[in-house]
Phi, psi and omega in degrees: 000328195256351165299298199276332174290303154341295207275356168264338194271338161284344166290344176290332178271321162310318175275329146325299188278345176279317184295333171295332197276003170283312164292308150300002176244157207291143175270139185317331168287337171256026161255344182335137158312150163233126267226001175276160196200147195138135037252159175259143171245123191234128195274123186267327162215200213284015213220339206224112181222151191251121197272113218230103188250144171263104196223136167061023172069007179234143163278130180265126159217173216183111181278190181203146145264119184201125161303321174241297171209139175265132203232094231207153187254123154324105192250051158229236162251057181228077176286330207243023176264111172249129208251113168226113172240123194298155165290117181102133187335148162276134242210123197261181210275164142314109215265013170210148178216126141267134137104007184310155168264343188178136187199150201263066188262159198223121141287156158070033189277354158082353182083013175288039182334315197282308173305309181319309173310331201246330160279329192277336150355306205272316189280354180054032168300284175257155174257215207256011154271344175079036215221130191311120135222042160280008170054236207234037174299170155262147128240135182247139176260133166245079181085149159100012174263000159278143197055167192099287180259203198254344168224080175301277182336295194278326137006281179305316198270009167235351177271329190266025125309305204268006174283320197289306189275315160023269172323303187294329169289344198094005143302175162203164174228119157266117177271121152232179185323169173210191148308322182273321153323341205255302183280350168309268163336325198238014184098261268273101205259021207297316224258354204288138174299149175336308195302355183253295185337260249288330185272260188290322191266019170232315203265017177195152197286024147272180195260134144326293174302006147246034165257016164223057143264148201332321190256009134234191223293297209297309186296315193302303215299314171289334157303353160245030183254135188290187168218347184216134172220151187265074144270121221005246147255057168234143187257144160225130180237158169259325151307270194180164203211134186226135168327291183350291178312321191286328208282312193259044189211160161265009179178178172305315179327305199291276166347269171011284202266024170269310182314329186259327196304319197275343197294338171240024162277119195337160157311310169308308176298317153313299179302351169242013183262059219315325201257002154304314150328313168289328196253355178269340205243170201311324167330307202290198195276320107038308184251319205282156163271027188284350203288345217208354178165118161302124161235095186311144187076357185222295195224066198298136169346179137229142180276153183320275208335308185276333156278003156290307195307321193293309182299341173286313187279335171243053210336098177247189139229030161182147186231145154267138194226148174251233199056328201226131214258106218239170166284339165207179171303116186243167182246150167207151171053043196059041165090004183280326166258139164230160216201113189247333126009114260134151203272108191271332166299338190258348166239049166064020183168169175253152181260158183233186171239135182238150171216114160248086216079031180114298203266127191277167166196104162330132135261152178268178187293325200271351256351054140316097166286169175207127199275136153302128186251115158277136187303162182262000000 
């Protein structure tokens, strides 16, 4: 009898612990990816625009009318977010600067919001509002926050608030093109993370690639983004610059507005359209790696030699570059490339290029600098 009795009282206790441990374990729904995504903006004429979130698996909109700038609190769960966009096309910026104090540059963020966020934090870029303080610093993204990861939308929609504030302190902020901006813009969609298939671009009838077309705010915005920028004498490309391109053209300017000119051209028009094609292809600033590694048959090294001419011709001494994705922040070809691309998965966080007082430096995720040492 107390044998059987034992033996109800350990099944009982078995059923006890399974169900706590049952309990503890996450429910699938709430670990679930989430699929909300937004806001997208679509301008219907110069004055009138309509504000459009994929939230809670259904589309929410919501027009807006303004003269000047529209002005609106982020209504999925991004509430605590105040959105203000001028009214009227964007214009692009100057693409060379003199005489800067100081500039932060990061690549390749991939839709990584938190780490991005956790470096320039760290890096005293933004402060802990998430708010521009870097004065009258530069920071440039060099190429690249589309695909992959899970939040492009909130990425974009934070460089371009801290592109706003910046301004306003005597700053600047540069986005410029990258290859995934470049395929994005144009279909190609090989690369997109799931929270988008599965969300806005599966569960309502837009193309991913037209919530950043031309009539809307994110697409206008982009579409006055550089492909090459000048700061004092340093050049940042997200590929690489092959002479060919500086030679036959008359400035950075030129290269620029080849870049953008082309970003909306049909297929057709492309292809027969050679030297567009040519600035689009692996070769062009966009794609190619030779500055920092050879692949045979697709991208052959490239020799000093040939990153002197570039730098002779668009008179650096040193040009940065992301795309091609390295173990930490590197020197190549006796510091005339620094290559910012980093395995942000394998060291937890992204590394940047910082320049100050003279001095180039890596920051880490903690925002530790490390002075760069360059050859003589």
């Amino acid at each position: 009898m107390k044998q059987f009795l034992r033996s109800i009282a350990h099944a009982i206790l078995l059923a006890i612990l399974s169900s706590l441990l049952r309990a503890a374990e996450p429910d699938s729904a709430a670990v679930k990816l989430s699929t909300d995504d937004g806001p997208h903006i679509f301008w219907q004429n110069d004055t009138t625009a309509q504000v459009i979130y994929f939230c809670d698996s259904a589309l929410s909109t919501r027009q807006f009318v303004a003269r000047d700038t529209i002005r609106f609190t982020g209504f999925c769960k991004d509430s605590a977010v105040d959105y203000r966009i001028p009214v009227g096309r964007h214009l692009p910026q100057p693409d060379q600067f003199e005489q800067i104090t100081k500039l932060f540059a990061v690549s390749d963020i991939h839709g990584e919001y938190s780490s991005l966020v956790e470096l320039l934090t760290a890096a005293k870029v933004i402060d802990t509002d998430l708010t521009w303080s870097f004065g009258d610093g530069h920071l440039v993204i060099v190429g690249d926050v589309f695909d992959r990861g899970p939040n492009v939308t909130e990425c974009l929609w934070l460089i371009y608030r801290l592109e706003q504030e910046a301004s306003a302190a005597g700053g600047a902020v540069h986005f410029l093109l990258g290859n995934h901006e470049l395929m994005v813009m144009r279909g190609d969609l090989r690369y997109l993370n799931e929270r988008y298939t599965e969300g806005i671009a599966r569960r309502s009838r837009f193309k991913y690639d037209e919530l950043f077309g031309p009539e809307t705010e994110l697409g206008r915005w982009l579409r006055s983004k550089h492909a090459l920028l000048r700061l004092d004498r340093t050049l940042f490309v997200h590929g690489g610059l092959m002479p060919e391109f500086v030679k036959s053209r008359a400035s950075i300017g030129e290269i620029n507005e080849a870049a953008r000119d082309g970003l909306d051209l049909s297929s057709v028009s492309l292809y027969f359209d050679a030297p567009t094609k040519r600035l689009y292809g692996s070769f062009g600033p966009l794609w190619y790696r030779g500055y920092t590694e050879g692949i045979e048959g697709s991208y052959p090294a490239a020799p000093t030699a040939l990153i002197d001419s570039v730098l002779a011709l668009c008179d650096v001494d040193q040009v940065v570059v992301g795309h091609t994705e390295h173990d930490t922040l590197s020197l190549f070809h006796d510091g005339k490339v620094i290559a910012i691309d980093v395995d942000v998965e394998a060291l937890h966080g992204f590394q940047a290029l910082v320049w100050e007082k003279g001095r180039f430096y890596r920051v880490s995720k903690s925002g530790e600098l490390t002075p760069l040492q360059f050859k003589n």
